[in-house]
C-alpha positions in Angstrom: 0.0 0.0 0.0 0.9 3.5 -0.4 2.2 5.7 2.4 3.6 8.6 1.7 4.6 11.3 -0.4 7.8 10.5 -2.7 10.0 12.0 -5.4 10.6 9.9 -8.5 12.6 12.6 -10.7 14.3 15.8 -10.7 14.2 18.5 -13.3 16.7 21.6 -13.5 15.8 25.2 -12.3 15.1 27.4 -15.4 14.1 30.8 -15.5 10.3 31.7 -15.3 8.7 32.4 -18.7 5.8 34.4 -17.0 8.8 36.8 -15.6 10.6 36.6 -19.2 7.7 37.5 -20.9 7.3 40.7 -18.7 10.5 42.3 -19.9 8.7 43.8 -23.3 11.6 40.8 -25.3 11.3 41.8 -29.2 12.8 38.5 -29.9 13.1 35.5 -28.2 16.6 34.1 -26.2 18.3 31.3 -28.1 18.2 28.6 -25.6 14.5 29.1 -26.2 14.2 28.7 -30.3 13.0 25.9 -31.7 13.9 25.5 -35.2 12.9 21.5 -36.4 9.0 21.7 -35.3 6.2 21.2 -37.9 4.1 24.0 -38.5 0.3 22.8 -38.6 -0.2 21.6 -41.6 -4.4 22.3 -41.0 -5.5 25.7 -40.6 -8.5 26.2 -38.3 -11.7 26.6 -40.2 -14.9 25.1 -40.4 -13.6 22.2 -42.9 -10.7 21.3 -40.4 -11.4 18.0 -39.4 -12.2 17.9 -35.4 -11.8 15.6 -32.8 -15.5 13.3 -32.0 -17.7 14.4 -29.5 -18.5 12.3 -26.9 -21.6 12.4 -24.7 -21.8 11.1 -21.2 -25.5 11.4 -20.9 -26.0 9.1 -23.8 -23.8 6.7 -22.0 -25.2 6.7 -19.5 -28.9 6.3 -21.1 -30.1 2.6 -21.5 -31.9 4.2 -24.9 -28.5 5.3 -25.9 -25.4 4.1 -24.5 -24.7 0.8 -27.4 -24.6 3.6 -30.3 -22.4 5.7 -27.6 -20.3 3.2 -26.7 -19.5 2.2 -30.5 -18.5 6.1 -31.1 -16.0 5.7 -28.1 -14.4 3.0 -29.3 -14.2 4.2 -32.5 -12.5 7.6 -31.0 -10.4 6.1 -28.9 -8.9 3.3 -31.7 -8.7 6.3 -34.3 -8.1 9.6 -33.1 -6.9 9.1 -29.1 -8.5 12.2 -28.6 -12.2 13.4 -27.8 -14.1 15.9 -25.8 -16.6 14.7 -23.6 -20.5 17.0 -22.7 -22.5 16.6 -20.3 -20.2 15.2 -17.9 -22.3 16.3 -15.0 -19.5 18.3 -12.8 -20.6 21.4 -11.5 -20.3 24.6 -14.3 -20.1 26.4 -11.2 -17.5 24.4 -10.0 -15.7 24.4 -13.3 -15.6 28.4 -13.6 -14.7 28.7 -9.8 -11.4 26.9 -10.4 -11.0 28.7 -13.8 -10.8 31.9 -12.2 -9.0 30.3 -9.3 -6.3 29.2 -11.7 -6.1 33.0 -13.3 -5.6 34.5 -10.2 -2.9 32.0 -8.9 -0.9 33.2 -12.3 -1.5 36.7 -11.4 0.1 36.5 -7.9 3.7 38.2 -7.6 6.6 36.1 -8.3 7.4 35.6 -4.4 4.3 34.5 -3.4 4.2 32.0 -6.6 7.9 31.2 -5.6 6.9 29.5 -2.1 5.7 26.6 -4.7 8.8 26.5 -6.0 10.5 22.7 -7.1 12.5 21.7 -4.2 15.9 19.8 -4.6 15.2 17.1 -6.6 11.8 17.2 -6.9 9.3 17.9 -9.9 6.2 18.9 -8.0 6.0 22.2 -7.9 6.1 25.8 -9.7 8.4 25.6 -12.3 9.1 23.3 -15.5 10.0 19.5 -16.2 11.6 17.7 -18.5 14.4 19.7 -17.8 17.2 17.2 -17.8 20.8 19.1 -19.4 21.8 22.8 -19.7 21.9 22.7 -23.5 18.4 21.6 -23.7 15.8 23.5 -25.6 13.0 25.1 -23.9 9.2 25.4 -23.7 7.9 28.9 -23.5 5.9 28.2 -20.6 5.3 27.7 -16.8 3.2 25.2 -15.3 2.2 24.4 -11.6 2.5 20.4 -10.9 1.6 18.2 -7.9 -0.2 15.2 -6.9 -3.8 16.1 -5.8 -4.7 12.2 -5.1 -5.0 9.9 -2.7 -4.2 12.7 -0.5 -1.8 10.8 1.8 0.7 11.4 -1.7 0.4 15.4 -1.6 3.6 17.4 -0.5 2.8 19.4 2.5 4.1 22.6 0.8 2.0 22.1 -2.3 -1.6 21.4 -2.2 -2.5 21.5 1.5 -0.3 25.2 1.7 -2.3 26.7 -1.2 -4.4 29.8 -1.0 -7.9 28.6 1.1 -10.0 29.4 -1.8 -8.2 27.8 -4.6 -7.7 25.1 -2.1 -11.2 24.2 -1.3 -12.2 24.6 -4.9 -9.2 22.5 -6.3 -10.4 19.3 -3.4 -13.9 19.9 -5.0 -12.4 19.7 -8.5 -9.8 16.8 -8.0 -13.4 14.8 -6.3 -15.8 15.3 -9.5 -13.0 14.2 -11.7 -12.1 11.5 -10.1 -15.7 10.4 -11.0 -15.7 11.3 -14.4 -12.5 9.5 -15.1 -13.9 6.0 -13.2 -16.6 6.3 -15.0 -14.9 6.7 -18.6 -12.6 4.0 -17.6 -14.7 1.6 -16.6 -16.7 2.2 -20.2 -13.1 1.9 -22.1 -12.8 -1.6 -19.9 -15.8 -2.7 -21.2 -15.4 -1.9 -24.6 -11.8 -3.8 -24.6 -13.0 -6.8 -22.6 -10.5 -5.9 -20.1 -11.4 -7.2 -16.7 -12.5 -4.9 -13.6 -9.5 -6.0 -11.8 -7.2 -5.4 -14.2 -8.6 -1.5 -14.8 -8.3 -0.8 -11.2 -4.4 -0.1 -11.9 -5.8 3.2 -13.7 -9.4 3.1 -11.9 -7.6 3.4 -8.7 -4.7 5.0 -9.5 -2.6 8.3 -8.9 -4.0 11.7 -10.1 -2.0 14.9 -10.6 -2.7 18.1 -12.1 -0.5 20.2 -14.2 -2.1 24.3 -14.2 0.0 25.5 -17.5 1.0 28.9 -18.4 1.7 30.0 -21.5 2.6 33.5 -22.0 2.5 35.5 -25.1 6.1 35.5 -27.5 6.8 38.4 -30.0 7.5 35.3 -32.3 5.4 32.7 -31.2 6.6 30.8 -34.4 9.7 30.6 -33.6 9.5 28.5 -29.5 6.7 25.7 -28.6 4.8 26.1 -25.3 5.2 21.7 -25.1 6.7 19.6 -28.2 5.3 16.8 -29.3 4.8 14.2 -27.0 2.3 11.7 -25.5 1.0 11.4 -21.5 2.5 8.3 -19.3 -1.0 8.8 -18.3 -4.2 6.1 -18.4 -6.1 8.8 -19.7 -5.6 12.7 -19.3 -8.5 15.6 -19.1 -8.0 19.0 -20.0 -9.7 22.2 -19.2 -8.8 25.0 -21.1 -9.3 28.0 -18.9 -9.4 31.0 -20.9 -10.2 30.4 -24.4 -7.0 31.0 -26.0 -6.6 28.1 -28.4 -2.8 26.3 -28.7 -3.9 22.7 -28.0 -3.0 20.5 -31.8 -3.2 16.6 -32.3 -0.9 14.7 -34.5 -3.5 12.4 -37.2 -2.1 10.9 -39.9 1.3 13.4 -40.4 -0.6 16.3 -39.9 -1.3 19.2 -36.7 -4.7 19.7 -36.2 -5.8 22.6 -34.3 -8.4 21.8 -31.3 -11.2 23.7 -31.2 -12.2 23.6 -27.7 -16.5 23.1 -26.6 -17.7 25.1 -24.1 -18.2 23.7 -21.1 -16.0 20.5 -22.5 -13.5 18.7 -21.0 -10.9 17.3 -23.9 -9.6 13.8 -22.8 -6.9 11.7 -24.7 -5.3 8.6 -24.6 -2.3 8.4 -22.5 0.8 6.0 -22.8 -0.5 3.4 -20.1 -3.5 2.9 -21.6 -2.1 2.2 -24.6 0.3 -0.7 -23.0 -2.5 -1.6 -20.8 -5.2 -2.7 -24.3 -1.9 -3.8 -25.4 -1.9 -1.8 -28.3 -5.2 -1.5 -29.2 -6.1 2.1 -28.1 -3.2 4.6 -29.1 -1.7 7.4 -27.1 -1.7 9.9 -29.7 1.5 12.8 -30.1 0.2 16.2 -29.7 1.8 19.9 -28.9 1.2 23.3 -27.4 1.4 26.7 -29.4 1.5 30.0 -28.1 0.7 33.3 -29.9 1.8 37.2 -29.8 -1.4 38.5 -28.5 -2.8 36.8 -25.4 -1.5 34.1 -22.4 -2.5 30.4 -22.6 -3.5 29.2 -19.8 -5.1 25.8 -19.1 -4.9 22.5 -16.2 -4.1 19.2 -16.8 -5.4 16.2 -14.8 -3.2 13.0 -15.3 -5.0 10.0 -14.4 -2.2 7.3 -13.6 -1.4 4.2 -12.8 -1.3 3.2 -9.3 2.0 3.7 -7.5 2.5 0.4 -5.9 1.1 -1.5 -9.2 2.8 -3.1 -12.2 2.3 -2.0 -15.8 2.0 -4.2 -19.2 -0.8 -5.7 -21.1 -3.9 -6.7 -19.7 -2.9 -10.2 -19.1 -6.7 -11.1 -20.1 -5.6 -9.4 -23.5 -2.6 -11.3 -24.3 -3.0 -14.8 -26.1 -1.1 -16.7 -28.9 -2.3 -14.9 -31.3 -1.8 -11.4 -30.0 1.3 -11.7 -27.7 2.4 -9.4 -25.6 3.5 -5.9 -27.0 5.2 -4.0 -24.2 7.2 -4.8 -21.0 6.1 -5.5 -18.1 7.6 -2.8 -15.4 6.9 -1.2 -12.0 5.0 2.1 -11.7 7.6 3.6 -10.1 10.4 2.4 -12.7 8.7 3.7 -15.6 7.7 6.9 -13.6 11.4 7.6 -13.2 12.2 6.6 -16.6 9.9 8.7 -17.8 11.4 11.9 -15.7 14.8 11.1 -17.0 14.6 11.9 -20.4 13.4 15.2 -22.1 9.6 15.1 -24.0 10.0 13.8 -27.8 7.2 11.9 -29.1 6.4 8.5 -27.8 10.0 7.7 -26.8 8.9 6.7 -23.2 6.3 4.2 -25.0 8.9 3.0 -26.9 11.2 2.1 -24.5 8.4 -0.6 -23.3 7.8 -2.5 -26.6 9.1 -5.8 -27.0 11.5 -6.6 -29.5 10.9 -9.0 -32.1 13.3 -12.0 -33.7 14.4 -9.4 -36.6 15.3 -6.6 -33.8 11.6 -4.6 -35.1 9.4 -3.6 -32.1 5.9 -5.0 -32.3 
């Protein structure tokens, strides 16, 4: 069982785009240019192709949920991406910690500071992925900690924020734990994958990343994020202010995401992907910023549990389909993860199994 709070990883101290940004920069620092990323390749209009729309009323509905449950599957095996309605959480709630989150951004650098990464540690205010001093950088802050099962939270994070944000974030952290039971549990049924097996994810860890991304006088020239995919089970996203950035990677091409209102946009994470053994992909995708107005949006990881092993669903695996990926403890491939920089689905491959010819499956 798990007891207490623990570091897996370390990322190094970098300077605070928020506090960059501030300076009136006409062009951007080198260490922060990017110059091999894709430009999107889809504009966004109303031909762009969009991620499905997923509706938990209707999966909910006895009337409804076969049709439903057919366009999950299809999302989740095609695009890795969708954006669920009528989840039933609070749009009270929901604005509450929008505005929450703003203000937190808007608080002076000292008082953001006393949630500052300690030593070896990458909960807190800062960055991660961070792991050599010629690395490129993301234009962009974030805030990261564990929010549950609250014996894993770091005294100096969660418990020491502001009251308000505080006792809005517990609410938060409470209805999504919900939401994401409930999707998983649906995903399990539609891959066959037994309740016990799901309860690595269904049970698991959940963290939240609150991301800033402040405006660049050449936003074409850094990334917010590169391209990568979540270690998550599954990961929700709330974009707080309406200041789109958020692009998928389908079929060679960046598609913008047009965010719903009062949506939360949920992808396919890396576990999941070893966990249906292949079935369901975790799908690359990036963060842009822009000249004009700060990005600002929260991340909820839903992940595996700590003390719990990940590979295939053992009920997945048979002669005919083998085994894909590793198995491995949470906790190694938490710190594997942490110890290399984000690019692309290198952390998911680093679990696939070889084949005779030396190919990964």
């Amino acid at each position: 069982m798990e007891t207490k709070a623990i570091s897996l990883g370390r990322t190094l101290a970098v300077p605070f785009v928020q506090e960059l940004a501030k300076k009136g920069l006409t062009s951007v620092p080198p260490r922060y240019v990017h110059h091999d990323q894709d430009p999107p390749i889809i504009s966004l209009d109303s031909c762009s192709p969009q991620v499905p729309v997923i509706d938990m009323q209707r999966l909910l509905s006895e009337d409804f949920m076969d049709s439903e449950l057919q366009k999950l599957d299809q999302a989740c095996r095609e695009w890795g991406f969708f954006q669920l309605i009528n989840h039933e959480m609070s749009s009270r709630l929901v604005e509450k910690l929008k505005l929450e989150t703003e203000e937190f951004f808007k608080l002076p650098m000292e008082e953001k500071s006393k949630y500052g990464q300690q030593e070896g540690d990458v909960e807190g205010y800062g960055n991660v992925f961070v792991v050599s001093e010629d690395q490129k950088l993301h234009w962009g802050d974030k805030l990261f900690f564990t929010t549950s099962p609250p014996h894993l939270r770091k005294p100096h994070l969660f418990p020491n924020l502001p009251p308000s944000f505080r006792d809005t974030l517990e609410a938060y952290s409470t209805g999504l734990i919900n939401v994401a039971a409930r999707i998983l549990g649906l995903i399990g049924k539609n891959l066959r994958i037994e309740n016990n097996e799901m309860a690595l994810l269904s049970e698991g860890r959940q963290t939240m990343s609150f991301n800033y991304y402040p405006p660049c006088p050449q936003p074409e020239q850094v990334i917010g994020i590169a391209p990568h995919s979540d270690a998550s089970g599954i990961t929700i996203l709330l974009e707080v202010n309406d200041v789109q950035g958020l692009q998928i990677k389908k079929d060679g091409m960046w598609i913008p995401v047009k965010p719903l209102p009062n949506a939360f946009i949920i992808n396919i994470g890396d576990t999941l992907e070893i966990l249906s053994n292949g079935a369901y992909r975790s799908i690359e995708h990036r963060a842009t910023v822009n000249s004009l107005k700060e990005r600002i949006s929260v991340a909820t990881f839903c992940s595996p549990k700590m003390d719990g092993e990940i590979g295939p669903a053992p009920s997945l695996v048979t002669p005919e389909t083998p085994a894909m990926f590793r198995r491995i403890s949470t906790i190694d491939y938490i710190k594997g993860l942490l110890s290399r920089k984000l690019d692309g689905k290198s952390n998911l491959d680093a679990m696939r199994i070889q084949n005779e010819q030396g190919k990964s499956n």
